[in-house]
C-alpha positions, 0 to 999 in steps of 0.5 A: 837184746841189741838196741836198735838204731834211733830214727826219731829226731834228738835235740841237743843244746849246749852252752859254754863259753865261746871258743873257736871250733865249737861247732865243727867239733859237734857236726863232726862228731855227728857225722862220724856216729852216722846222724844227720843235721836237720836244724841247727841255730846258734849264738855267739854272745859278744858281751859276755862270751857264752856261746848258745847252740841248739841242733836238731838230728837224726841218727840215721845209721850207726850208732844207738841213742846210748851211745851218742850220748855217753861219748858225746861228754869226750866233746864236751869235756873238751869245752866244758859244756852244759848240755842235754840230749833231748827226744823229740817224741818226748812230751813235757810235763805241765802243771798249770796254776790259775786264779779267777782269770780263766782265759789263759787256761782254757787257752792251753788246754784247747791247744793241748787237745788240739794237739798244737801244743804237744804236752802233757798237762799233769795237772791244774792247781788253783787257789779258788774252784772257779774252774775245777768244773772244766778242767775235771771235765778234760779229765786232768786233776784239780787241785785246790790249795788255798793261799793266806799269808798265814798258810803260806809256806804250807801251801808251797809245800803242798805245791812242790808236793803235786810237782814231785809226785807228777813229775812236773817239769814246767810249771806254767802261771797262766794268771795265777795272781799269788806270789810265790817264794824267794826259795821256790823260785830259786828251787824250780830256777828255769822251770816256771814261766809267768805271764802278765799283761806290759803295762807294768810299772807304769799301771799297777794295781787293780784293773791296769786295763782301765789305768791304760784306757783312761791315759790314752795308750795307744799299744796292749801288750803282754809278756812272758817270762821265767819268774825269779825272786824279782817280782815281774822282772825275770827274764823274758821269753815272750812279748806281742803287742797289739794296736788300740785307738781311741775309738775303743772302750775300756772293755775293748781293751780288756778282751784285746789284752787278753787275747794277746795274753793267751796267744803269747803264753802259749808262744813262750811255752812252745819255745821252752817245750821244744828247748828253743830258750837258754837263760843267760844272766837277766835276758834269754836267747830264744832261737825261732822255730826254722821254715818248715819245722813248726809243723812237726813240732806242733805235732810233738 
């Protein structure tokens, strides 16, 4: 049977090194198979001469999706390019990991069922049942595993387990306070993001809210990013701050870090989902959504 002619908006990211006429050879090549741009974003990295592009398109007359993207390596060979090809009608799939905070996670899954963060939410692992009730209750998995220092290593293989069965390709750390391992960190490198509130490393410890409230601070933050084997310290995808006075008490501070939590979590998901972020070295480049495009990213 013919193939028929791909009308759904494809994504495609390169990185590489920097080199003169990158970009026109991939417009050019676009426009011979028939594709028409609708976002383009890219970024030349002076200090260490690699070049990020994501662009957007349409194939509007022409050529099938096989084919622009088997020939699409003659281009890329060209330039020695990492680079993916990406439906745009095609949903991540998001294993979520919590703890006893549960703010993050009712955070998502009233995204998801809204429909403002286009996934697929495979399942729920947790290290205690607090929240099993509501997310069976979504009609998502749940997954107890529990976690000692003991049981480690068993309890990693059963995470990675859950991971290969669903065919996870995000795994998300929505507060889930265990630390997990040099080797899975290296294996699933790209593939989990964290969040944490950015007192660190000046408030560690138990209860960082009340450590800021009681030395006056003055900004609550949060940030999200890839984890890596350094603890808090992978490359960042997503920060926010939100200002404090001295009027408000230590509760306050807790809701308002929260809430700032939530709301970049879900940013820095948005982001990697619709593959607006690249890795490069300890930092990320992270291309904005443009005018006009969040609307139909939102509705995947």
């Amino acid at each position: 049977m013919e193939q028929q002619v791909v009308r759904n908006n494809i994504v495609l990211t390169v990185s590489c090194n920097s080199a003169r006429g990158i970009v026109a050879a991939i417009s050019r090549y676009l426009a011979e198979k028939g594709c028409n741009i609708v976002d383009s974003s890219q970024f030349d990295d002076l200090e260490t001469g690699k070049f990020f592009m994501r662009i957007s398109f349409i194939a509007e007359v022409g050529a099938t999706e096989t084919d622009i993207i088997e020939q699409f390596g003659t281009v890329a060979k060209t330039f020695e390019m990492d680079y993916q090809f990406h439906r745009g009608d095609k949903r991540t799939k998001v294993l979520v990991m919590v703890s006893r905070f549960g703010h993050c996670l009712n955070d998502l899954l009233y995204r998801w069922k809204i429909g403002a963060l286009p996934i697929d939410i495979v399942g729920v692992i947790s290290n205690h049942f607090d929240y099993q009730k509501v997310v069976v209750n979504h009609d998502i998995p749940f997954h107890h595993i529990k976690v000692t220092k003991q049981n480690k290593p068993h309890a990693e293989a059963q995470l990675m387990e859950i991971v290969e069965q669903t065919g996870t390709e995000l795994v998300v750390l929505a507060r889930y306070m265990q630390i997990l391992s040099d080797q899975l960190c290296e294996k699933m490198s790209g593939k989990i993001i964290n969040i944490h509130h950015s007192f660190l490393p000046s408030f560690k410890g138990g209860n960082p809210y009340k450590q800021a409230y009681e030395r006056g601070v003055k900004l609550i933050g949060a940030t999200a990013h890839y984890v890596t084997a350094d603890l808090d310290e992978g490359p960042i995808v997503e920060q926010d701050v939100v200002r404090v006075t001295h009027a408000q008490s230590s509760e306050d501070y807790i809701s308002i870090g929260r809430d700032v939590e939530s709301q970049v979590l879900a940013r820095a998901i948005h982001a990697h989902i619709h593959h607006r972020t690249f890795i490069n070295g300890n930092r990320t480049v992270v291309f904005p959504a443009s005018p006009g495009s969040y609307a139909s990213e939102r509705m995947g």
